[in-house]
C-alpha positions as CSV (number, residue, x, y, z in Angstrom):
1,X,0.0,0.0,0.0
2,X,0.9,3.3,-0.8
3,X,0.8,6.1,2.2
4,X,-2.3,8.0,-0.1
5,X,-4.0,4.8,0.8
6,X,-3.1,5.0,4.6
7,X,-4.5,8.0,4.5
8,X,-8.0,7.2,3.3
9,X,-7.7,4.5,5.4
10,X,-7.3,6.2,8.5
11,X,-9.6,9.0,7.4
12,X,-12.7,6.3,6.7
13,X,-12.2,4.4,9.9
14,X,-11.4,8.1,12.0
15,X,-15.4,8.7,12.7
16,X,-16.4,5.0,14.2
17,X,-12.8,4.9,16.2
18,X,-14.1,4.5,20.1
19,X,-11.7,4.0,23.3
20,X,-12.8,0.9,25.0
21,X,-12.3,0.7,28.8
22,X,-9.5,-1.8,29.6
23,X,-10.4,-2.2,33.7
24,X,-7.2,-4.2,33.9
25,X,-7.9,-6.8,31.3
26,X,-4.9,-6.5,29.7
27,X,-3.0,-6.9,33.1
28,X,-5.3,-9.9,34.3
29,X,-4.4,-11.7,30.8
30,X,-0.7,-11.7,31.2
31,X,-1.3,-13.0,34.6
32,X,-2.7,-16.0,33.2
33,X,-0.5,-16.7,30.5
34,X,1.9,-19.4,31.4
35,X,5.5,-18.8,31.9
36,X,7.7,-19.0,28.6
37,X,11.0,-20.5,30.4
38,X,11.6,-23.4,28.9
39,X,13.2,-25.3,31.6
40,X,14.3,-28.7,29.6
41,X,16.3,-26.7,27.8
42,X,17.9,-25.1,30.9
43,X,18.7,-28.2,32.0
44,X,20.3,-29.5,28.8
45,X,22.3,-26.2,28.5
46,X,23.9,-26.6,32.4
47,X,24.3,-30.5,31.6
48,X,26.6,-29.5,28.9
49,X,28.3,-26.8,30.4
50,X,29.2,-28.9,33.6
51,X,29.9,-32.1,30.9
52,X,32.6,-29.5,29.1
53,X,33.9,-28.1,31.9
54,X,34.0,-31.5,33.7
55,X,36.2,-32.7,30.4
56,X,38.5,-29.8,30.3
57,X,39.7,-30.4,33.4
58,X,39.8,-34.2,33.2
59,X,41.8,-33.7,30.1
60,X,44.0,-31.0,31.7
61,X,43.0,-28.7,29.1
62,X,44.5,-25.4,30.8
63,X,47.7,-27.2,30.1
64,X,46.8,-28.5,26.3
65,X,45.8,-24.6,25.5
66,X,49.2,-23.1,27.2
67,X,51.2,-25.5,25.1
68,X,49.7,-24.8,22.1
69,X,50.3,-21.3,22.7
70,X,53.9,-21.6,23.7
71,X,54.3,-23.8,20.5
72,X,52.7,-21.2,18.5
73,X,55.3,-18.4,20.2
74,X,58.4,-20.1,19.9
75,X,57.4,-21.2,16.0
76,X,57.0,-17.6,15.3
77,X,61.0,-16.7,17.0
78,X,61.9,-19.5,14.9
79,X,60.6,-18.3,12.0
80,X,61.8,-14.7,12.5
81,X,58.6,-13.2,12.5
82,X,58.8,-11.5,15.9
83,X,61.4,-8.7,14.7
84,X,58.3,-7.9,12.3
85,X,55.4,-7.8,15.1
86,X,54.9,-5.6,17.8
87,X,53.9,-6.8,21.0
88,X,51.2,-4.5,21.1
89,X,49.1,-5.7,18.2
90,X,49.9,-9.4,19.7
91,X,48.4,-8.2,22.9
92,X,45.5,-6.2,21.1
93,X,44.5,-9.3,19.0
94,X,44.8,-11.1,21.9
95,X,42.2,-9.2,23.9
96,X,39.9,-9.3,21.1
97,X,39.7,-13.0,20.6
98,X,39.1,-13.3,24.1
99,X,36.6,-10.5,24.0
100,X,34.7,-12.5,21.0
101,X,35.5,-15.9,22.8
102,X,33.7,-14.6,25.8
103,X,30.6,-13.6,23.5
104,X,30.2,-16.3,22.1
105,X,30.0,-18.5,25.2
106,X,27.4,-15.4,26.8
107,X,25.5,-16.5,23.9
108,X,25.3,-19.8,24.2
109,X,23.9,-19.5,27.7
């Protein structure tokens, strides 16, 4: 529709247009609505956040992450790339995967 026929629209309906008392029927409705948590899926999001966590300790995954990153930093003196890279955008792109690790777990739960 175009807004011309909003218009005509709103001016044919303008003269029949009445208020109706609400009394708190609006407010009595939501009272009876049931509650929208869903709480099997509550349960199946803590069960798998206690079953990863659970895991990543069991595995000693603290450990497998700081050697992988330890790998990854003496690979890149290796290679010669640290003369080229400031520590600052290491630390900076650091932060941000963190900051979008972090987001994406808030999400999730």
């Amino acid at each position: 529709m175009t807004e011309n026929d909003d218009r005509l629209i709103e001016q044919f309906l303008a003269p029949g247009r009445r208020e109706v008392a609400d009394n708190g029927f609006t407010r009595r409705v939501m009272n009876r609505l049931p509650r929208r948590s869903n709480r099997l899926a509550e349960v199946w999001t803590w069960s798998g956040f206690a079953l990863a966590l659970a895991l990543f300790i069991a595995l000693d995954g603290a450990s497998l992450i700081w050697d992988a990153l330890r790998e990854a930093f003496h690979s890149m003196i290796e290679q010669g790339m640290a003369s080229n890279v400031d520590p600052k955008s290491l630390l900076i792109a650091g932060v941000v995967l963190l900051f979008l690790a972090y987001k994406k777990i808030a999400s999730l739960a």
